[in-house]
N, C-alpha and C positions, 0 to 999 in steps of 0.2 A: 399545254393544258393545265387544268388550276387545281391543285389535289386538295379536295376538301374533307381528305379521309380523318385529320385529326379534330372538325369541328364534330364535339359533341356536348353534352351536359347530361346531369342526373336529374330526374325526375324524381320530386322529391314531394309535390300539391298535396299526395294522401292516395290509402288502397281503395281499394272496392272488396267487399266481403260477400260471400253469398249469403248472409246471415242479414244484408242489408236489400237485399233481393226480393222486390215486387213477384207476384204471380203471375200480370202480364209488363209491360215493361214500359206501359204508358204515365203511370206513377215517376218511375226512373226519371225517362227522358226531360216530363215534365218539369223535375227538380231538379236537373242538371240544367235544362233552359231556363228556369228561376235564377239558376245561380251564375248564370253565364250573363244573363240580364244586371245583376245585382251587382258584377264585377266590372261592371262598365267596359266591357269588352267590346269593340268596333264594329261593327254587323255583328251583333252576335245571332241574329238570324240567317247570315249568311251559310250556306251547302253548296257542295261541289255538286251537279246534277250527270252522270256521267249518261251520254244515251249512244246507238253503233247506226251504222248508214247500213247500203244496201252491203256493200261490200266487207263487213265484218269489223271496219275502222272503226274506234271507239271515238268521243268528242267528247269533251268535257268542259262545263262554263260554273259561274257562280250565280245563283238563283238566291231570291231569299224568300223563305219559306212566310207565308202569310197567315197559315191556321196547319193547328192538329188535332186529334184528337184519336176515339178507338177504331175511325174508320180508315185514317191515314193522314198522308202529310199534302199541304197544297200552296200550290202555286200558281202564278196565272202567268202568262206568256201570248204574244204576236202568232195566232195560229198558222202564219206562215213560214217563220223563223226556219231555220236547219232544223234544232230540235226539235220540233212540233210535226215535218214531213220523218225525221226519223222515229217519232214515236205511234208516227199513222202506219209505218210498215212495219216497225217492231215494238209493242209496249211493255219490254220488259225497260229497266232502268234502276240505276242505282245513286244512293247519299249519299255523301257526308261531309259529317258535323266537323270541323276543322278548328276545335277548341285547345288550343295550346298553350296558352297563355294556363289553363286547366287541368294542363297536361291529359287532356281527355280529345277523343272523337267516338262518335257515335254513327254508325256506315250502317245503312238501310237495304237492302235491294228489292223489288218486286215489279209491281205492274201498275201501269197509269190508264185510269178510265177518265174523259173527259167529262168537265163541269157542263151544267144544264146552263142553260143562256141565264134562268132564273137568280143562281148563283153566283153568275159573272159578274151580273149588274149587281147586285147588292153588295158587293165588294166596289165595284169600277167607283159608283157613286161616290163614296167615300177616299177617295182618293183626293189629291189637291187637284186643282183646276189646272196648274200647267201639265203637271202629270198625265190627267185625261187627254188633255190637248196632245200631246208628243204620242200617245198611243194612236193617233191617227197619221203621224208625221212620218216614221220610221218605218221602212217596208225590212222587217228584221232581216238581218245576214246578207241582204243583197248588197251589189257591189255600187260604191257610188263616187263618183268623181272629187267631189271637195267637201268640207263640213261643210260651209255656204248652201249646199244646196239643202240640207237638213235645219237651218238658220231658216233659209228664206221659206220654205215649205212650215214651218212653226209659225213664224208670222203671218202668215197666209190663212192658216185655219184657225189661227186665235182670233184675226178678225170676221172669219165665217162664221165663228159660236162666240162673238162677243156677246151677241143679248140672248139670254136663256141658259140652260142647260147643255152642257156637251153629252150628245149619244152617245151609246157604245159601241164601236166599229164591230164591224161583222165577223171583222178578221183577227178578234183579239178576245180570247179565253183561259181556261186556265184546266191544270189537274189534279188529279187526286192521286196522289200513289198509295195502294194497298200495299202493305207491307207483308214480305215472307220472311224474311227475317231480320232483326236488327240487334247488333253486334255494339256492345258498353266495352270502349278502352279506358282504362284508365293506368295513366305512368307508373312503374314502383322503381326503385332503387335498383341497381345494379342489373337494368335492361327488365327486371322479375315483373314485368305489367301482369296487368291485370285485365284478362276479356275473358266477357258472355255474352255468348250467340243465346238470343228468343229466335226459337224455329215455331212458324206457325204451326201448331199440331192438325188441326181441322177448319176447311176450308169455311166461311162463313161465321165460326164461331170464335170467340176473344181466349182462346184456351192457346198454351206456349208450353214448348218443352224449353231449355234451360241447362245448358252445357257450357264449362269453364273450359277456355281453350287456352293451350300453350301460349307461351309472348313471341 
C-alpha cells in the first residue's frame, strides 16, 4: 500500500473574516465565482453533485453549474440518468465547489425542484448544435457495449436534424437546488481554516443565520 501520510502543504491564498461577511451569502459565493473565473481556473463551474439511491448508497459525479442566483443553484441533466431516478425518490442533494487552486470550497446542501419545460428550452436553445445533438444520443448511465455505438447513434441524429432546429428531447431537463445551507472554506496557515455555515433561518424567505465553525 502507498503511504501518503507525508503529502501535505500550507495554505497560505488569504483568510476570510467575518467583518467581510454578506448578510445572505449570495454576494460571497458570487465573488468568489468572479474570482475563480478571473483565475483562470479549469471548470471553474465545475461541483461535485453528491445524490443516495434507494438503498442509502451515496454517488457522486461532477456537474457544472449553469445559473445562480437567490433562488438556488442549476443545472440541467438526461432526466433519465442515475441521478435524475435518485433525485425523483429522494430530493435531498448536496455541492461542492472544489476550488483549490483558491484554497477555498464552498459545499451547499438542500433540495432539488425540477425545471418547467419553459426553462429548459431557453437554456437547451443556446447551446452549440452538436451539444443539442448528443443530448438525444446518450441514454445517460446505461450500460453499452462499445463507444461506436454512441459514434454511430451521433451521426444518425445529426443527419435527422440536419435542416432546421434540434428539438428538445423529452427526456432531458434540468434542476434547481434550493439551498439550506451553504458552508465558505477558506485555507489558513497551520491547518487554522477558515468556515461559515449560512443556515437558512425561514423557509421562503432570503434571511440566514451565520456561524464560524471549527477547521
Amino acid at each position: 500500500m502507498s503511504d501518503l501520510s507525508d503529502l501535505r502543504r500550507e495554505y497560505t491564498a488569504g483568510g476570510l473574516s467575518e467583518a467581510e461577511l454578506p448578510d445572505t451569502p449570495w454576494p460571497l459565493f458570487e465573488r468568489w465565482m468572479q474570482q475563480t473565473c478571473d483565475a483562470k481556473l479549469t471548470d471553474p463551474t465545475a461541483m461535485v453533485v453528491a445524490s443516495v439511491d434507494e438503498r442509502g448508497q451515496p454517488f457522486q459525479r461532477i456537474v457544472l453549474l449553469k445559473r445562480f442566483d437567490a433562488q438556488g443553484f442549476i443545472f440541467y441533466t438526461n432526466l433519465g440518468s442515475r441521478k435524475a431516478a435518485h433525485l425523483a425518490a429522494n430530493p435531498r442533494i448536496s455541492l461542492l465547489f472544489p476550488w483549490h487552486a483558491l484554497d477555498r470550497q464552498v459545499a451547499v446542501c438542500g433540495q432539488v425542484e425540477q425545471l418547467s419545460n419553459t426553462e429548459v428550452l431557453k437554456y437547451f436553445v443556446t447551446r452549440p448544435r452538436d451539444s443539442q445533438i448528443a443530448a438525444w444520443v446518450s441514454k445517460q448511465s446505461s450500460r453499452i457495449s462499445a463507444r461506436q455505438v454512441l459514434e454511430s447513434k451521433f451521426m444518425e441524429i445529426k443527419q435527422k436534424f440536419s435542416k432546421g432546429e434540434v428539438p428538445l428531447p423529452s427526456f432531458w431537463g434540468g434542476y434547481r437546488i434550493v439551498p439550506e445551507t451553504i458552508e465558505f472554506w477558506q485555507g489558513g496557515e497551520h491547518r487554522l481554516h477558515d468556515r461559515f455555515l449560512y443556515s437558512k433561518a425561514m423557509e421562503g424567505e432570503d434571511l440566514w443565520q451565520i456561524e464560524r465553525l471549527a477547521p
